[in-house]
C-alpha positions as a printed Julia matrix, in Angstrom:
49×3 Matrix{Float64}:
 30.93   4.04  -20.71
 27.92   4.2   -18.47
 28.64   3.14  -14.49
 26.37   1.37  -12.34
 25.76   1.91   -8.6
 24.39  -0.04   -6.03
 21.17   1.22   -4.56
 22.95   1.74   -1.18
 25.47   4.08   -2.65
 22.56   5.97   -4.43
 20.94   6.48   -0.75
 24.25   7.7     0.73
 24.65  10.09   -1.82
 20.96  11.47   -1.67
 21.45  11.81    2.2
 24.32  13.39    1.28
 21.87  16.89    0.05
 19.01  15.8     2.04
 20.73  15.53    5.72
 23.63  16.44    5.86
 23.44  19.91    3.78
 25.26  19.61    0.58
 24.2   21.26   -2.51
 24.07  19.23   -5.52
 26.45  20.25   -7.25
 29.07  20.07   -3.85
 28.16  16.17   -3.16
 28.42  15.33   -7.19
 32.23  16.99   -7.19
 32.92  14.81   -3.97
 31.69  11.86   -5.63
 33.09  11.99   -8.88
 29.08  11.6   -10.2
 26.76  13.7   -12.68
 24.23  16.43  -11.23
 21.3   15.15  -13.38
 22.09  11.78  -12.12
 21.89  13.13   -8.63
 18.97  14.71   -9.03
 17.11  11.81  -10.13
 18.47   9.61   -7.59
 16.81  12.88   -5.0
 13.8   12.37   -7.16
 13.12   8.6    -6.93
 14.2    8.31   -3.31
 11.59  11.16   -2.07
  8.92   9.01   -4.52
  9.48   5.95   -2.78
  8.97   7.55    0.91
């Protein structure tokens, strides 16, 4: 079954990689969440800046 998260938790996550140095895949084993979900989330947050 497919999970939903709130667009706040999507941020955290991104900053996450983008400020506080994660990799991708380091940040998706702390959260318990997909890489290719991650990486979109990356994606649509550095579209919408």
């Amino acid at each position: 079954m497919r999970r939903t998260f709130s667009p706040d938790y999507k941020v955290a996550a991104v900053k996450l990689v983008t400020e506080q140095g994660y990799s991708v895949a380091q940040a998706c084993s702390e959260l318990g969440i997909g890489e290719t979900a991650l990486r979109r989330w990356i994606k649509q947050v550095q579209a919408e800046k």
